[in-house]
C-alpha positions as CSV (number, residue, x, y, z in Angstrom):
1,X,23.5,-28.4,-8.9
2,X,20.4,-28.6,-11.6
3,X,22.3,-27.6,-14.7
4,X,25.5,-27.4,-16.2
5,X,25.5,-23.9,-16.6
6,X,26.0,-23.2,-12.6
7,X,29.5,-23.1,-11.8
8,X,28.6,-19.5,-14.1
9,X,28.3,-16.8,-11.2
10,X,27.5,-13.1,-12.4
11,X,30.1,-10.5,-11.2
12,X,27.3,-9.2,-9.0
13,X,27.6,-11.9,-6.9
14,X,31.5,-11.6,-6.5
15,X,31.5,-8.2,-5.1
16,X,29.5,-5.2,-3.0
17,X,26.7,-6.7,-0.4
18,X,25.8,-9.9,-1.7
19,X,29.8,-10.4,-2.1
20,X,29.8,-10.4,1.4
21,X,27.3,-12.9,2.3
22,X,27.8,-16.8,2.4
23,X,28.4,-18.7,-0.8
24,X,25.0,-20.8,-0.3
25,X,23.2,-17.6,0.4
26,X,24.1,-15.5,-2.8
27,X,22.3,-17.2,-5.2
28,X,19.0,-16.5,-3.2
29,X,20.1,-12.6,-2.3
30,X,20.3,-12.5,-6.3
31,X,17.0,-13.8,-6.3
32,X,15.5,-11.3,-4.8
33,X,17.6,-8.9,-6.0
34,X,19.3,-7.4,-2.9
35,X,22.1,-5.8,-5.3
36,X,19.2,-3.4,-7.3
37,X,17.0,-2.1,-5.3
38,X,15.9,0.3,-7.9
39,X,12.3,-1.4,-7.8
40,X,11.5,-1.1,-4.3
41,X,12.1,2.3,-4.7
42,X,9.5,2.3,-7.7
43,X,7.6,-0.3,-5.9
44,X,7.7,2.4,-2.7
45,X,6.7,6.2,-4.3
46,X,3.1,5.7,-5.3
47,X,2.3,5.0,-1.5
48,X,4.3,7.7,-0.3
49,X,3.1,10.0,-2.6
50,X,-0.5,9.2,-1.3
51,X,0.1,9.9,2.5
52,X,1.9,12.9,1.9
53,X,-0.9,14.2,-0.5
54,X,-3.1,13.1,2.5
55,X,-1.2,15.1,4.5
56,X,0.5,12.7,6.7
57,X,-1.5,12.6,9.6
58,X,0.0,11.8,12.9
59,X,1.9,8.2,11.8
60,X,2.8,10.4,9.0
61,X,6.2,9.4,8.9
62,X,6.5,5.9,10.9
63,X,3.9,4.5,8.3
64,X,6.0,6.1,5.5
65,X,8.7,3.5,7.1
66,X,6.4,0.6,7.4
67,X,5.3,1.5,3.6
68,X,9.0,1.3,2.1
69,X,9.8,-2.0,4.2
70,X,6.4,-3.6,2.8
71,X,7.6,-2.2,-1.0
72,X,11.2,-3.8,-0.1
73,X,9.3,-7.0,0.9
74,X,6.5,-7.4,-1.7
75,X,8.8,-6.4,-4.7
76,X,11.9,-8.7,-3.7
77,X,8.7,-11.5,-3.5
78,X,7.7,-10.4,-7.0
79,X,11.2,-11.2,-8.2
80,X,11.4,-15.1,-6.9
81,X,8.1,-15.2,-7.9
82,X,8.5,-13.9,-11.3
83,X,12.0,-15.7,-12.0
84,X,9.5,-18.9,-10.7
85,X,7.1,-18.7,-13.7
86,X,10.4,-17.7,-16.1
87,X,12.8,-20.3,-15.6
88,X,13.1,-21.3,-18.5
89,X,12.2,-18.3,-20.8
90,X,14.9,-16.6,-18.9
91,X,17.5,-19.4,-20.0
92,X,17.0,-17.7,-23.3
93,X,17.7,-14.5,-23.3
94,X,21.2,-13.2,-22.8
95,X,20.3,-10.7,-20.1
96,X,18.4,-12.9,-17.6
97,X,20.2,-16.3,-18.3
98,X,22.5,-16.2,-15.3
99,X,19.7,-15.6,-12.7
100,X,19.6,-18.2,-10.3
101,X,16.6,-20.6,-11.0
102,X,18.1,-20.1,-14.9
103,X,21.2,-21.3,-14.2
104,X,20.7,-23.6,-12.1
105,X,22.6,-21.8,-8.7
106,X,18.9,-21.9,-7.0
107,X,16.8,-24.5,-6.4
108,X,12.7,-24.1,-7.1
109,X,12.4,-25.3,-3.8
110,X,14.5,-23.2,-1.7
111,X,13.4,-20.0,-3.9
112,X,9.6,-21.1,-2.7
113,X,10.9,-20.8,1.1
114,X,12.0,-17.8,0.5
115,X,8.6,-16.7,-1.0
116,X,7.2,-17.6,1.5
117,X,9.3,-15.8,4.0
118,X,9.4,-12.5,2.1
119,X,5.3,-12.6,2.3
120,X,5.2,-12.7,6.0
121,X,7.0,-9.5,6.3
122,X,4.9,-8.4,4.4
123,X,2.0,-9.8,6.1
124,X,3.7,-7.3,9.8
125,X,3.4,-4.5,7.3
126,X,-0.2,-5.2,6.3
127,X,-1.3,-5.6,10.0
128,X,-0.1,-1.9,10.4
129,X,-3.3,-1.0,8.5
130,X,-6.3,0.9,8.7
131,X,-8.4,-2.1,7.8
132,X,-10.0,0.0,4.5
133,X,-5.9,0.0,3.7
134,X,-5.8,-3.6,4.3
135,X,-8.8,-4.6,2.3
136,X,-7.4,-2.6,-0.7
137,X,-4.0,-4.2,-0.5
138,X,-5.1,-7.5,-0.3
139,X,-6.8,-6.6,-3.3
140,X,-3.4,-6.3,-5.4
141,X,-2.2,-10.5,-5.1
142,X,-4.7,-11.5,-7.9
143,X,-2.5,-8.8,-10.1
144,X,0.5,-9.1,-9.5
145,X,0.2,-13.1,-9.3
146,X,-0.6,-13.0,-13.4
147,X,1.5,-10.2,-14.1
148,X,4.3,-12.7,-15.3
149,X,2.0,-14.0,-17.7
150,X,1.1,-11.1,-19.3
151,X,4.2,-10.9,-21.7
152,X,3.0,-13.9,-23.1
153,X,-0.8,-12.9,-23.7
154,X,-0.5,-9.2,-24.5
155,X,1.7,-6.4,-26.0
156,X,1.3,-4.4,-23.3
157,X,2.5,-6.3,-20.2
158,X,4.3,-2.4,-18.7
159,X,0.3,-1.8,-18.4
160,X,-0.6,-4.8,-16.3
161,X,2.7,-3.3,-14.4
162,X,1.4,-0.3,-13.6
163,X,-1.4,-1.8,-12.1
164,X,0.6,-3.2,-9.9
165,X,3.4,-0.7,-9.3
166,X,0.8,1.6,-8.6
167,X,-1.4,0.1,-6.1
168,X,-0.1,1.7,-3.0
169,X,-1.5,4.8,-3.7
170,X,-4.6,3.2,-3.2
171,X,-3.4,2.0,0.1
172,X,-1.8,5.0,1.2
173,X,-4.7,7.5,1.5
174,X,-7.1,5.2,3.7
175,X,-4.2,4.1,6.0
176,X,-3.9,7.9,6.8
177,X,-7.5,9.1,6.5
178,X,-9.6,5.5,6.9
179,X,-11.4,5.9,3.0
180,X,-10.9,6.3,-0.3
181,X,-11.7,9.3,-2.6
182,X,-11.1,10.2,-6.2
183,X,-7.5,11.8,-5.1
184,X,-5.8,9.1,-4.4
185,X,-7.9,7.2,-7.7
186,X,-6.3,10.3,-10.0
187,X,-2.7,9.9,-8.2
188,X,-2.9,6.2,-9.1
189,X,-4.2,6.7,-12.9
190,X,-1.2,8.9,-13.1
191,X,1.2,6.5,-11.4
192,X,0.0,3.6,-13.8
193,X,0.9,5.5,-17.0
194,X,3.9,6.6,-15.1
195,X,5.1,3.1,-15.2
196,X,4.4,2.5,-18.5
197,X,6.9,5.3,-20.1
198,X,9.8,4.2,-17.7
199,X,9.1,0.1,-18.2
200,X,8.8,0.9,-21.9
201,X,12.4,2.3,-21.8
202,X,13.7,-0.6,-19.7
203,X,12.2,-3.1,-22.0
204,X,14.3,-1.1,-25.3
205,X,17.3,-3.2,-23.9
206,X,15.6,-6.6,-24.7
207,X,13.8,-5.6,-27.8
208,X,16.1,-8.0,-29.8
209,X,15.8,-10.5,-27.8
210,X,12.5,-10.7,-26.9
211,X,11.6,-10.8,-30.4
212,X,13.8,-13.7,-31.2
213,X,11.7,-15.8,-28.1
214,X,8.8,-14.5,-28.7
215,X,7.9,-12.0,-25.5
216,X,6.3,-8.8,-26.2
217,X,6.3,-5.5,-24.4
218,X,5.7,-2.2,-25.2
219,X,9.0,-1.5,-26.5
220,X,8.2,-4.0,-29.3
221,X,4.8,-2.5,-30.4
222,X,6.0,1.1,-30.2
223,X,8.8,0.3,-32.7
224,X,10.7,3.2,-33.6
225,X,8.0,5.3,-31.8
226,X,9.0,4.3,-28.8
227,X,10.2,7.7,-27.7
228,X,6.8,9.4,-28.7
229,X,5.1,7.1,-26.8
230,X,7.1,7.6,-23.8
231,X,6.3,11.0,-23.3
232,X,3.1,10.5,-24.2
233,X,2.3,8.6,-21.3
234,X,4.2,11.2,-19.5
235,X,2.2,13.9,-20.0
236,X,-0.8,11.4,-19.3
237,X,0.6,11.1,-15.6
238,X,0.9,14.3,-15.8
239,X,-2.3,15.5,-16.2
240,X,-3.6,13.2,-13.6
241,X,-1.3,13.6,-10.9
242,X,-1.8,17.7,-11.6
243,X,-5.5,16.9,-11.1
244,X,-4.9,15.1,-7.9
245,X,-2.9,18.0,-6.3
246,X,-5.5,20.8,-7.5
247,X,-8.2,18.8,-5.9
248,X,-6.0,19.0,-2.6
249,X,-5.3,22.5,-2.7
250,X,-7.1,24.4,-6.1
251,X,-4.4,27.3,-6.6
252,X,-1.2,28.0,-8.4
253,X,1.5,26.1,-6.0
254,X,-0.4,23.0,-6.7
255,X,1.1,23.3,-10.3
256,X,4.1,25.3,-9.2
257,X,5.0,21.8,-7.2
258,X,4.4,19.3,-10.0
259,X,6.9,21.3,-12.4
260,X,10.3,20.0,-11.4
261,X,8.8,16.2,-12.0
262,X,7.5,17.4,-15.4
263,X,10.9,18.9,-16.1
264,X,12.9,15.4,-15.4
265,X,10.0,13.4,-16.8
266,X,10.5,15.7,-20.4
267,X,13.8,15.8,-20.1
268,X,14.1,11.7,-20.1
269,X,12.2,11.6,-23.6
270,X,14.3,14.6,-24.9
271,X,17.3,12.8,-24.3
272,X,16.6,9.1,-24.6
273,X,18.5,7.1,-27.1
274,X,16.0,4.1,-27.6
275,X,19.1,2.3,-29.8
276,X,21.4,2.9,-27.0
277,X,20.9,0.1,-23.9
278,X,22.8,1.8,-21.6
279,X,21.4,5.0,-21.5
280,X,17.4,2.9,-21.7
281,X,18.9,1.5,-18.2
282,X,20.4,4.9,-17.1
283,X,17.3,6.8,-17.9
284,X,15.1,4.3,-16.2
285,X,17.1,4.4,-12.9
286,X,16.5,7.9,-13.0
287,X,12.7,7.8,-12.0
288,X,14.0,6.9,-8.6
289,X,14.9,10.3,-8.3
290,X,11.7,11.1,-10.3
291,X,9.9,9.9,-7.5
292,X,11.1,11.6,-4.9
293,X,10.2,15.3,-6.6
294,X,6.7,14.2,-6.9
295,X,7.0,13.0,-3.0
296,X,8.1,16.6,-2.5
297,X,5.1,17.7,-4.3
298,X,2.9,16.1,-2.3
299,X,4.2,17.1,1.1
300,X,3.8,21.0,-0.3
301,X,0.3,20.2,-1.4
302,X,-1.0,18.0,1.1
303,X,0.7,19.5,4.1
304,X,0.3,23.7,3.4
């Protein structure tokens, strides 16, 4: 073992599915975090939302399926990659310095296989592509390759996020109709500042920390505005994704459908406690189920 900090082994890895998996293998199902899946989901919705909007077409659903495996894939890479480049920030702060590559239960060299591995799945997925789709998502790598550097070089690293969280709803619209338009454009504007309000909320739970090694987020800069700037960039999505769905289908029900994401979106802000850690991670668990009523609202729109 590389430290002397990895006989430590998180209660995650003692119970549930990685529990059950061989000894060896945890540290690298931790790695890619098999136990939280939390931000394939968030990884997923964006493209979803975009075929649906596009109405689905007739691989409608089976390139829904592909879409979630490549989101389960590409984010689970994101995290080996991520915990790659933060080694040895992660060491440092008290809710990251059990990961594996931090404590030492991973080796560099085995999480690099499994890089490796994770990106030829995704690479099955990408063949599954109209090629406009597959030129646009081979356009996110450059992105999401320095997104782990942006904490270091910017305030805002939940924006260089979004960019990336967001980019398969550029994908899914040309894997259903072969091209892009401005839809798909607005649904990913919205979805960027969509994952800046719920990243800012998941980065309240470091803010002490992160300060003391010198990482900055969102969180940080907001300060005890944190909350109004949450539902700031709310009500940006908002805007946008209402756009998006009037362009689709200019009448009443393309409004009536956004409301019950509004509603949970509002209702985050009106009830977040940005002192209270548990409720930051609580709240932003909950846009998994925020993204599944703007799904909703794009089958009505795009599909009636």
């Amino acid at each position: 073992m590389a430290t002397g900090e990895s006989d430590i082994v998180p209660d995650s890895e003692q119970r549930g599915l990685i529990g059950a998996l061989p000894a060896g293998v945890r540290p690298y199902a931790s790695l890619m975090r098999l136990d939280r899946p939390i931000g394939a989901w968030l990884l997923f919705w964006p493209g979803a939302w975009s075929v649906a909007l596009a109405g689905l077409g007739p691989r409608g659903f089976p390139l829904i399926l592909w879409l979630a495996l490549g989101a389960w894939a590409m984010r689970s890479a994101g995290c080996v990659y991520n915990d790659i480049v933060d080694k040895d920030l992660d060491r440092k702060v008290e809710r990251t310095r059990l990961r594996p590559l931090a404590s030492g239960r991973a080796t560099v060299t085995g999480a690099w296989v499994l890089l490796v591995a994770l990106s030829l799945i995704g690479l099955v997925v990408l063949l599954q592509l109209d090629r406009t789709a597959q030129i646009i998502a081979l356009g996110s790598l450059a992105p999401v390759a320095a997104y782990p550097f942006m904490k270091r070089i910017t305030w805002w690293p939940q924006a260089w996020l979004g960019l990336v969280f967001s980019w398969a709803a550029l994908v899914g619209w040309p894997a259903v109709t072969g091209e892009i338009s401005l839809t798909p454009i607005l649904l990913y504007c919205g979805s960027i500042c969509w994952v800046i309000g719920y990243d800012t909320i998941y980065a309240l739970q470091d803010r002490e920390d992160d300060a003391l090694v010198g990482v900055r987020s969102s969180a940080l800069a907001l300060g005890p505005h944190a909350r109004l700037g949450v539902t700031l960039f709310y009500l940006a999505a908002l805007l946008f994704w209402a756009v998006a769905l009037w362009r689709e289908r200019p009448d009443g029900l393309s409004l009536i459908a956004l409301l019950p994401m509004a509603a949970h979106l509002l209702h985050q802000t009106a009830t977040l406690k940005p002192a209270d850690g548990d409720d930051a991670l609580h709240k932003f668990r909950s846009n998994r189920f925020a993204g599944l009523l703007m799904f909703l609202a794009c089958v009505v729109v795009g599909t009636s």
